[in-house]
C-alpha positions in Angstrom: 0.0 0.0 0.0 0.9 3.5 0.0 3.6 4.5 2.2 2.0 7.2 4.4 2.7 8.7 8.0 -0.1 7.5 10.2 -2.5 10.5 11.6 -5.8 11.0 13.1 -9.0 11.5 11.7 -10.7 14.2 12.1 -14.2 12.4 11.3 -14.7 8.6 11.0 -17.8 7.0 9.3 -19.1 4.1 11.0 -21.4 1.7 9.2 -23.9 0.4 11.8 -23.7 -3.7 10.9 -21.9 -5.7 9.5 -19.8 -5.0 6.7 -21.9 -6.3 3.7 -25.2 -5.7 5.5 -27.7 -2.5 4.3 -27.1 -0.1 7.0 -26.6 3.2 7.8 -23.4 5.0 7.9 -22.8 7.8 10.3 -19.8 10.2 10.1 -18.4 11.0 13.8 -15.5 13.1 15.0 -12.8 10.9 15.8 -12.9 11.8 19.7 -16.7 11.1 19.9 -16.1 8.0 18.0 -13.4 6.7 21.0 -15.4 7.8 23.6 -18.8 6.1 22.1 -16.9 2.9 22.0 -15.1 2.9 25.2 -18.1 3.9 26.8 -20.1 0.4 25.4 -17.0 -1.5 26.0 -15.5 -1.3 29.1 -16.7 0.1 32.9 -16.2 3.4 34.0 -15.6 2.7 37.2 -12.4 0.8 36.2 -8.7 1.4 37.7 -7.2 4.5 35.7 -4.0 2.6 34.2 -6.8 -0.1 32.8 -9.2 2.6 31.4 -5.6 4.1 29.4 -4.9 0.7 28.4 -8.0 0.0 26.8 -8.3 3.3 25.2 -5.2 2.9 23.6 -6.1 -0.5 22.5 -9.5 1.4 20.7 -7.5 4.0 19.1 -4.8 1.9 17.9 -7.0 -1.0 16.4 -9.2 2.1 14.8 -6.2 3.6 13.2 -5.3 0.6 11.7 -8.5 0.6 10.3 -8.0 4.1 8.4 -4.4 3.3 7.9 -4.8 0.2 6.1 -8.1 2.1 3.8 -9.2 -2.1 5.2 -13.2 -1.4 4.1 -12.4 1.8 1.2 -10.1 -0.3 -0.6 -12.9 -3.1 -0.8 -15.5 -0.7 -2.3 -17.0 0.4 0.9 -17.6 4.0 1.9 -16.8 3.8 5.6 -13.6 3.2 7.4 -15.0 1.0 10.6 -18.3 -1.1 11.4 -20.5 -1.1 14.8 -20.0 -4.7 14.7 -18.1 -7.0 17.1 -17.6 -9.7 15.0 -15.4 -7.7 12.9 -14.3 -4.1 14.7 -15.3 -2.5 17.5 -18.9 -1.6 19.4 -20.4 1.5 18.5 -24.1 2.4 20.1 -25.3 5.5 18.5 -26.6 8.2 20.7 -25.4 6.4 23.9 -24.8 8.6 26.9 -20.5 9.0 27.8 -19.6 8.5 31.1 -17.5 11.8 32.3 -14.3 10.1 33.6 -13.9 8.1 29.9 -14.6 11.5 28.0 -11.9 13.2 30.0 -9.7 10.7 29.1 -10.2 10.0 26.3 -9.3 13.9 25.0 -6.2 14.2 26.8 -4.7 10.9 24.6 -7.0 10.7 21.7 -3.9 11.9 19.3 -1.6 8.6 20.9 -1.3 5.3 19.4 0.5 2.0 20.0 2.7 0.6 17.5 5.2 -2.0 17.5 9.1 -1.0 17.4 10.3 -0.4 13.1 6.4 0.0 12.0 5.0 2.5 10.7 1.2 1.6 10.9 -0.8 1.8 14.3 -0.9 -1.9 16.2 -4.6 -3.7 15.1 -4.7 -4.0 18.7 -7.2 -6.6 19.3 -9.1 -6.9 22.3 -11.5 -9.3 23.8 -13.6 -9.3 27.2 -11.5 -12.3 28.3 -14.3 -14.3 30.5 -17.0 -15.3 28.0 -14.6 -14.5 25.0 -10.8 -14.7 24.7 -8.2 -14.0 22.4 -4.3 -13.4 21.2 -5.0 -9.7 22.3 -5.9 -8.0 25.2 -8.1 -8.9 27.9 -10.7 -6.8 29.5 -11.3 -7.7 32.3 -7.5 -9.6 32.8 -6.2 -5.5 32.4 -8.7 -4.6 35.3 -7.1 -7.2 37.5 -3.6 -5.8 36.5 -4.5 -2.3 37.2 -5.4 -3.4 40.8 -1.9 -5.8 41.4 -0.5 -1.9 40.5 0.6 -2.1 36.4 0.7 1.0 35.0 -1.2 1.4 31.5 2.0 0.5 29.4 2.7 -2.4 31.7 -0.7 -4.1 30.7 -0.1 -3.7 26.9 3.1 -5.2 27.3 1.3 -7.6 29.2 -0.5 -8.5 26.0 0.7 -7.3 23.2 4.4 -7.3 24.1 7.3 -5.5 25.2 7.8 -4.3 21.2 5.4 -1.8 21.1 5.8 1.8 22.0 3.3 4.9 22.0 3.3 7.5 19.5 2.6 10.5 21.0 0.7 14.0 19.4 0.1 12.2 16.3 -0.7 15.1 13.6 -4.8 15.5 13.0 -6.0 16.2 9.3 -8.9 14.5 7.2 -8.8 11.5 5.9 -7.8 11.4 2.8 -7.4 8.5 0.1 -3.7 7.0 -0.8 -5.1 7.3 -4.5 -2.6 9.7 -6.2 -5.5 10.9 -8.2 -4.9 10.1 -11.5 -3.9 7.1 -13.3 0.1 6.2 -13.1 1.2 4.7 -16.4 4.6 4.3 -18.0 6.7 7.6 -18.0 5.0 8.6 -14.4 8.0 9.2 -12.1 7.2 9.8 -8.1 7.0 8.2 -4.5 3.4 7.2 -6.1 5.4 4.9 -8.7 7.6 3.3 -6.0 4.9 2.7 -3.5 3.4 0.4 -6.4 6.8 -1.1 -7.0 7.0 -2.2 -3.5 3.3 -3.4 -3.1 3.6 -5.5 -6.3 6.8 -7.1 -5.2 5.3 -7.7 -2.0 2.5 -9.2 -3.5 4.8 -11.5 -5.6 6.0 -13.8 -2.6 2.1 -15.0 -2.6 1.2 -14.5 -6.4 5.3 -15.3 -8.1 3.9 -15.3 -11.4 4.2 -11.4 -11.1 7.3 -10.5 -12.2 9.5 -8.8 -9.5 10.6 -5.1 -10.0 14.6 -4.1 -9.6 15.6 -2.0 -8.7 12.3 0.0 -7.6 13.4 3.3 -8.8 10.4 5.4 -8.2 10.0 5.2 -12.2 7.3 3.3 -14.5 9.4 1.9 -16.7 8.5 -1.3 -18.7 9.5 -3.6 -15.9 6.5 -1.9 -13.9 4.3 -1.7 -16.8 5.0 -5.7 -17.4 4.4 -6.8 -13.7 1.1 -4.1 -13.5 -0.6 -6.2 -16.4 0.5 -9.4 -15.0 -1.1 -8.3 -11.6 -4.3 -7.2 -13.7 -4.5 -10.5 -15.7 -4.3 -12.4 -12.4 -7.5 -10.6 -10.7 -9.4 -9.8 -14.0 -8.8 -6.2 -14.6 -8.1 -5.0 -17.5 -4.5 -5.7 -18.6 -3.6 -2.2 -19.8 -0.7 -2.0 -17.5 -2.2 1.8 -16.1 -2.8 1.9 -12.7 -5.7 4.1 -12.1 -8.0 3.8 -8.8 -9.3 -0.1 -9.2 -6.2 -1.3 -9.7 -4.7 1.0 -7.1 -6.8 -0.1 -4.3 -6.6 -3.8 -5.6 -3.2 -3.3 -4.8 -3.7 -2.1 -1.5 -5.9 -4.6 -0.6 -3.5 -7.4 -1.5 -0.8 -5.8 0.5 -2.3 -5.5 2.9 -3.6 -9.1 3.1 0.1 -10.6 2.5 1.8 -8.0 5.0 -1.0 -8.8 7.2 -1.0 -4.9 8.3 -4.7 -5.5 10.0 -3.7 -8.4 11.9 -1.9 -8.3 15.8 0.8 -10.7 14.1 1.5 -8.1 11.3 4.7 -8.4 9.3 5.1 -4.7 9.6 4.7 -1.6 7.2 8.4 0.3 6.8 9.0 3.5 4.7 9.7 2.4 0.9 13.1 2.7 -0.1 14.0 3.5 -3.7 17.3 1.9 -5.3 19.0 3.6 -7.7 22.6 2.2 -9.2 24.7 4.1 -11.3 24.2 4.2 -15.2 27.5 5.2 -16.3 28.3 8.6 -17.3 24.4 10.8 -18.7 25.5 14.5 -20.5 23.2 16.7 -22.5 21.5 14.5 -24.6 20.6 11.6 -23.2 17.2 9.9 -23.5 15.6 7.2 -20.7 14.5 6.0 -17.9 18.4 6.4 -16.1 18.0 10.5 -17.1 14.3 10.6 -15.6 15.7 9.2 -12.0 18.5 11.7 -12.3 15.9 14.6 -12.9 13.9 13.3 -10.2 16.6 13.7 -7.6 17.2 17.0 -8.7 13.8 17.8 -8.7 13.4 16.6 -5.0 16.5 18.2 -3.8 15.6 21.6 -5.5 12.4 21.8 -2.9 15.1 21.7 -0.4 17.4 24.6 -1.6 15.9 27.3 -3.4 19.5 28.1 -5.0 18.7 24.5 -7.2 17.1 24.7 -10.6 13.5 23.3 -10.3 13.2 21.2 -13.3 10.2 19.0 -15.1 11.0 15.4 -15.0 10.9 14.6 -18.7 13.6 11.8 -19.4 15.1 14.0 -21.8 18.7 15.9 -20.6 18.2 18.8 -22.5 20.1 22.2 -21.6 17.6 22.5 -18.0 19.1 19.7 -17.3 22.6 20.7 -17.6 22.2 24.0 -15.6 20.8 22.2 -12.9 23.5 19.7 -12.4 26.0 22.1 -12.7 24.4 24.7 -10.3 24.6 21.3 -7.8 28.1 20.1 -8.5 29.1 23.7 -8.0 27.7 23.4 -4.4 29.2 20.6 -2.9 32.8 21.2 -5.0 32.4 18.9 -7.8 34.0 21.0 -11.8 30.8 22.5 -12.6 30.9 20.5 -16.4 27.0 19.8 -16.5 28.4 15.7 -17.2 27.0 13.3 -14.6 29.5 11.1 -13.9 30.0 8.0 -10.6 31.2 11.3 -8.1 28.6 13.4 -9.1 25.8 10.8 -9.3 27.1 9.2 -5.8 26.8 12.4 -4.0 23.2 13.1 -5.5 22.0 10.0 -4.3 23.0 10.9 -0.6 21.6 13.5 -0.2 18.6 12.5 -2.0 18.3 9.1 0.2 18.6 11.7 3.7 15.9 13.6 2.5 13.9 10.7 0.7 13.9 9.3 4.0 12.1 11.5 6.3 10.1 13.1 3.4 9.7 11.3 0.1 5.9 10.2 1.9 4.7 13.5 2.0 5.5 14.3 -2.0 2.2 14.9 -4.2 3.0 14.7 -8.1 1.3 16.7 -10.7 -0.3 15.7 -13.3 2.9 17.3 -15.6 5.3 15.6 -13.0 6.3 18.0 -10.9 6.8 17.6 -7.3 5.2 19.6 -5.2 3.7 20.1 -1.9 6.8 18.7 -0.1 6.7 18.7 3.7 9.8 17.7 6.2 9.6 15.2 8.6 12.7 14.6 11.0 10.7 11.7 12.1 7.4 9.6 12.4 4.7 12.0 14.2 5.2 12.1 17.6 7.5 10.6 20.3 8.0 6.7 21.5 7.3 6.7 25.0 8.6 4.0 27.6 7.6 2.7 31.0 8.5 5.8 33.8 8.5 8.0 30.6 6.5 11.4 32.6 5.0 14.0 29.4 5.7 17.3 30.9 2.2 18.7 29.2 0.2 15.8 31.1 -0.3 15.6 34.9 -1.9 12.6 34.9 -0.3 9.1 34.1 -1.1 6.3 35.1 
């Protein structure tokens, strides 16, 4: 799927049945939505430290929910059911108990994940008397809150010591992984990679898809080839453009094989793209080797305003030139406009310590520009650990 940096919703729409059951959808603020559910699922009159623990456990596993698009990228339009046999109870109009609304709006923003993951911990829970599972238990964090465990102690109780909390998580509205517009050969982006790495995920389970290398962020005929191989294989239609069904088939697949929604998840990391050296490109060089080269550029122009912004167009035309020699001049290189292993080397650096913290938060253009870049030193928010005290909150338990 679409590598993105997880966040809270500002609304969630809740479908009141099961999945493929006619009911009605009802769009909550995320806040309301936690504090509807913790409100029909646990006590009020809990210990604190279990109350945390299981609010936690409903924001994480909800989060997973929109992370993971589970229910959009299967053609529904909600992110979450009111059922138990799938997500998490949700009684419209029921009354919140004070102590659980309080709560819940001092750590609505923090989620649990495990330790190298991006995506928020499906952080299943059961009651644990007339139902148990892998999860958490209910009732079993009540019983720990009163032997004295503090709220991270019980989730390492049961989901492992692995996990942290992600603290302040930003808040924005949801909004689809979709780029927008159908990728096709010639399409260069993060967009282009993050479907390089889903379909090569997806080949360990489905190895008749042919696997991309390196996944340079550009759809090239290896992409193209494996896209129509992946569209032959669930009966879309092999044009080898990747436009919303095909996109969200994708996702769904992904998903399924990385097992993102499960407690036993394989893991979601930041997609990495590879680029090796193509020997030496100059003015007037053609391909896919001089888009990759214009896309770094590109990227690291957003960075420094003394770079040459530049259209990524495969072609090394005299744009192309100035640019590279404006960069070469900067970091010592002869400014000779000829990209050669030193000058390549160094653009890849610095374009993998940027690309790392911020090649998620690139939207392209339908002309292939790259725009809209924001910088991230890190995931959102802080990992917290046990005896960890958050200077803005008096209250931990």
């Amino acid at each position: 799927m679409a590598t993105v940096i997880p966040y809270i919703p500002r609304f969630i729409t809740v479908h009141l049945g099961p999945p493929k059951e006619s009911a009605e959808n009802i769009t909550v603020s995320f806040p309301d939505y936690v504090k509807n559910v913790a409100s029909s699922e646990i006590y009020p009159t809990w210990e604190p430290a279990a109350l945390r623990a299981n609010i936690l456990a409903i924001i994480s596993f909800a989060l997973n929910r929109v992370y993971t698009e589970f229910y959009p990228s299967r053609g529904y339009n909600f992110q979450i059911t009111a059922s138990t046999a799938y997500d998490q109870k949700f009684i419209r109009g029921r009354d919140i108990f004070q102590n659980i609304d309080r709560l819940v709006d001092e750590i609505f923003d923090t989620y649990i994940r495990r330790k190298g993951f991006i995506e928020p911990l499906a952080a299943k829970f059961c009651n644990g008397t007339t139902v148990t599972c892998d999860g958490l238990s209910q009732w079993g964090s009540q019983y720990l809150a009163k032997e004295g465990k503090n709220s991270l102690e019980i989730l390492y109780r049961y989901y492992g010591t692995n996990i942290e909390l992600v603290d302040n998580a930003p808040i924005k509205d949801i909004t689809a992984s979709y780029p927008g517009t159908p990728l096709r050969r010639g399409s260069v982006g993060p967009e282009v990679s993050r479907i390089q790495s889903m379909l090569n995920t997806i080949s360990r389970n489905y190895p008749a898809i042919p696997r991309i290398s390196p996944k340079t962020g550009v759809f090239g005929p290896s992409t193209e080839e494996a896209v129509k191989v992946f569209q032959k294989i669930f009966d879309l239609v092999p044009d080898g453009i990747v436009g919303k069904a095909t996109w969200y088939k994708m996702v769904s697949l992904y998903v399924g094989v990385q097992q993102l929604s499960e407690l036993v998840s394989k893991g979601q990391s930041f997609t990495r793209i590879e680029f090796e050296y193509p020997g030496v490109l100059r003015e007037g060089a053609r391909g896919e080797s001089v888009q990759i080269l214009q896309y770094m550029l590109a990227m690291l122009a957003e960075f420094n305003n003394s770079l040459l912004p530049i259209e990524v167009d495969g072609v090394y035309g005299p744009q192309t030139t100035q640019a590279v020699k404006q960069y070469q001049g900067q970091i010592g290189l002869a400014p000779d406009g000829v990209v050669g292993r030193s000058t390549w080397d160094s653009l890849q650096r610095q374009f993998s310590l940027a690309g790392e913290t911020t090649i998620n938060d690139f939207v392209q253009s339908g002309r292939g520009e790259l725009t809209d870049l924001v910088s991230h030193t890190q995931y959102p928010g802080q990992p917290m650990s046990v005896g960890q005290q958050d200077p803005d909150r008096k209250e931990q338990s």
